[in-house]
C-alpha positions in Angstrom: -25.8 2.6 5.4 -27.2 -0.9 4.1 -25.1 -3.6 3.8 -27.8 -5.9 3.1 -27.1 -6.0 -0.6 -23.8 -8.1 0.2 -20.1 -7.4 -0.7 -19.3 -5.2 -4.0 -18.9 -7.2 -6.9 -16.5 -5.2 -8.5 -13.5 -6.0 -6.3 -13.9 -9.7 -7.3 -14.7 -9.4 -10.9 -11.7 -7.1 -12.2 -8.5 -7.4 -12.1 -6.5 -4.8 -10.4 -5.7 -1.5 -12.1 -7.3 -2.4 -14.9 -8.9 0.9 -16.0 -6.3 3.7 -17.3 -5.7 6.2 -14.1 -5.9 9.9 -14.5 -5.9 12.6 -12.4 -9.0 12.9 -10.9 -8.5 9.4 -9.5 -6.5 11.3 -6.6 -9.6 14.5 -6.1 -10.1 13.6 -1.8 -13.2 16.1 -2.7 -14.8 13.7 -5.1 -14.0 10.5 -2.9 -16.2 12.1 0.2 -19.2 12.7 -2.7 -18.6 9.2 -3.4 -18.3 7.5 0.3 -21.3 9.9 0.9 -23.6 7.9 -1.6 -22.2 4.8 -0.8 -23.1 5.4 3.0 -26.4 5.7 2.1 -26.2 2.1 0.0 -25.2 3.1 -3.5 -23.2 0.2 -4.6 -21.8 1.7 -7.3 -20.5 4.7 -5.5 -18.5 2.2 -3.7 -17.1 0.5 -6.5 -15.9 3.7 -8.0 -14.1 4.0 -5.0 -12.5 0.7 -5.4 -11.3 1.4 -8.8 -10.4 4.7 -7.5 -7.6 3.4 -4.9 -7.5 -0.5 -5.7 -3.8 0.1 -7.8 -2.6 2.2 -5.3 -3.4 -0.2 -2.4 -2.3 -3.5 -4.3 0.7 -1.5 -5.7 1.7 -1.1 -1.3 0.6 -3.8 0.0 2.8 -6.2 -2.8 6.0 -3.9 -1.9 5.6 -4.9 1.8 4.8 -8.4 1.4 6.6 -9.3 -2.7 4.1 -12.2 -3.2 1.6 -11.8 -5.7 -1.7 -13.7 -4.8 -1.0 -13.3 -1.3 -0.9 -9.5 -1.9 -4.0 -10.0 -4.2 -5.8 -11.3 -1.4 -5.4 -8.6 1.2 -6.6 -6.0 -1.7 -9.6 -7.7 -2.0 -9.8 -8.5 2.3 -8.7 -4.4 2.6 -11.7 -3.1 0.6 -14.1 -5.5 1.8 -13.4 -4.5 5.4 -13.8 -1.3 4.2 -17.0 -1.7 2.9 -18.5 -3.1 6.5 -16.9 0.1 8.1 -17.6 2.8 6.2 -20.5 3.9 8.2 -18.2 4.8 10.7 -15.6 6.7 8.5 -16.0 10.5 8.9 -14.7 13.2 6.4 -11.4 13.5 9.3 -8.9 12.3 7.2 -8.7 11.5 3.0 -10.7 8.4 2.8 -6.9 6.8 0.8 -5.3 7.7 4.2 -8.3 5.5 6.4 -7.9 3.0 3.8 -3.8 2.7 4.1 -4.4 2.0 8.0 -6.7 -0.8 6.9 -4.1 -2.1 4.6 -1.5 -1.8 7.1 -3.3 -3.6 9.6 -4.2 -6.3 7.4 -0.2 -6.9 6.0 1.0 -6.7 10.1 -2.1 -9.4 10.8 -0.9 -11.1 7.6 3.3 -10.9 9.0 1.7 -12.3 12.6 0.1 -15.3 11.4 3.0 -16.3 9.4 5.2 -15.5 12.1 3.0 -18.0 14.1 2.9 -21.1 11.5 6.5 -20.5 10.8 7.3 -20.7 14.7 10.2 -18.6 14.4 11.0 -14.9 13.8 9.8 -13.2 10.3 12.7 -13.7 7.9 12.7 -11.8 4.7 13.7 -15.0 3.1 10.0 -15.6 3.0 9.6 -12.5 0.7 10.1 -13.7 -3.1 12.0 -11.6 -5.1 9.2 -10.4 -7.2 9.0 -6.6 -8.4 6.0 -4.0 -9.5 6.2 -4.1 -13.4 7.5 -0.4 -14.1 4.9 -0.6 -16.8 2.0 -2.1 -15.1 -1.2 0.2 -14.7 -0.7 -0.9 -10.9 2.6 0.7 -10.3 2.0 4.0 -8.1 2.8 7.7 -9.0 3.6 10.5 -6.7 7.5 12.1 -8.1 10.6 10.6 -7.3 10.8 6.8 -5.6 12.6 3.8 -5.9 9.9 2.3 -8.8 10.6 5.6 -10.9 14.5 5.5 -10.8 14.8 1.2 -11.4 14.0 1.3 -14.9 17.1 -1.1 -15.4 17.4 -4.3 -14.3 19.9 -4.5 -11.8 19.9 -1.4 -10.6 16.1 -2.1 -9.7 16.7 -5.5 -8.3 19.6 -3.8 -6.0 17.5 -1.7 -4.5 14.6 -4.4 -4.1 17.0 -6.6 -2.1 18.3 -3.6 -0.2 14.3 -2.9 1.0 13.9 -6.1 2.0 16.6 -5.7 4.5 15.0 -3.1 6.3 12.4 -3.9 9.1 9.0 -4.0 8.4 8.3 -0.7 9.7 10.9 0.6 8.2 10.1 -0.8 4.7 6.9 0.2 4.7 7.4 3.9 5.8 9.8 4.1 2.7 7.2 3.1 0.6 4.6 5.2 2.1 6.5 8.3 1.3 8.9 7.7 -1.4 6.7 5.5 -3.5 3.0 6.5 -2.3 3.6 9.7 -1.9 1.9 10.4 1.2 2.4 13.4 3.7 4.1 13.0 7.0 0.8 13.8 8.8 -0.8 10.8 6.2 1.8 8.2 7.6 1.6 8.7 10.9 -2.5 8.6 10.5 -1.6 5.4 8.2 0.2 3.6 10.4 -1.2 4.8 13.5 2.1 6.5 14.8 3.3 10.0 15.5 4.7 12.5 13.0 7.8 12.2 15.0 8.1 8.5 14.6 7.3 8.3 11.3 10.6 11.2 10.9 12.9 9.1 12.9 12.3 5.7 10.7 12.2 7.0 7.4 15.7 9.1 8.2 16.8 6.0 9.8 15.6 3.7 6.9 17.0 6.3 4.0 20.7 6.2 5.9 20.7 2.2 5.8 19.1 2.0 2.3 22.5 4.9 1.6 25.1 2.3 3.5 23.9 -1.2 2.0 23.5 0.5 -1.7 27.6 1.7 -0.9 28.4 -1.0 0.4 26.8 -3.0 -2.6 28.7 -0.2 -5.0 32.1 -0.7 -3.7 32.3 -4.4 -3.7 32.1 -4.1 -7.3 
């Protein structure tokens, strides 16, 4: 592949999930045709890959880290890294699965280097209590999560606070799964884990989620 022609332009130029989805956006069959041609320097293969997956990576990467431009700025770092190693991606794994690690390396570098300037431990304080617009083209599918059930307010904003108390890898293995939608086997690959990990935190993350939404219910 030829990266000589530079970085692709579409990932600066549009805003994200700003095409209507439908269901072929989520065809791994037509994503491989596509990283195919763009392996071989077809630019525009690449960028319908980036419209592709660009919702669904902004969508997890602003649930982990709840600030808006900072989140818009590791979509754009995630797909241009992306870009420079997609000569060595092979047909293993979906190509959205190979493109979550990269998005989950790039929030836990993100997490580090705060960690560092803040000179302290990560406190969620430093998350801002913004939330996915239920409406927004950018909010992900895949059945029944926390972003399908909040409709309302409060209830939404409950549940938002109780994430944030979770660690980070318990967070985002929650989101993974009960927002994204991805497969056991897809998480582990994601977040470079084992299948049995990846069971252990989300059962451990469900059970707090359970005891600080009682918890929150009873004080009532």
């Amino acid at each position: 592949m030829n990266n000589n022609h530079g970085e692709p332009s579409k990932i600066m130029r549009e805003p994200v999930g700003s095409l209507d989805p439908d269901s072929s956006m989520n065809d791994p069959d037509e994503d491989f045709r596509l990283v195919a041609l763009a392996q071989k320097g077809d630019m525009k293969s690449y960028d319908a890959l980036v419209t592709r997956h660009r919702g669904k990576i902004f969508a997890m990467i602003r649930n982990m880290i709840h600030q808006e431009a900072d989140a818009w700025d590791l979509s754009q770092e995630v797909f241009i890294k992306a870009w420079h190693a997609l000569p060595r991606f092979e047909a293993k794994a979906k190509f959205s699965t190979w493109l979550y690690r990269i998005a989950h390396n790039a929030v836990y570098d993100w997490v580090r280097k705060r960690k560092i300037e803040s000179a302290g431990e990560l406190n969620d304080e430093i998350f801002e209590r913004e939330r996915i617009d239920s409406g927004s083209l950018t909010t992900p599918s895949g059945g029944e999560s926390p972003d399908d059930t909040l409709v309302h307010g409060e209830l939404r904003e409950k549940i938002q606070i109780a994430l944030n108390k979770l660690s980070a890898e318990h967070r985002e293995v929650v989101i993974l799964k009960d927002v994204q939608g991805l497969s056991y086997k897809e998480i582990a690959e994601a977040m470079s884990s084992t299948m049995g990990t990846v069971m252990s935190r989300l059962f451990y993350a469900r059970q707090k989620l359970q005891a600080l939404l009682k918890d929150e219910y009873e004080s009532r």
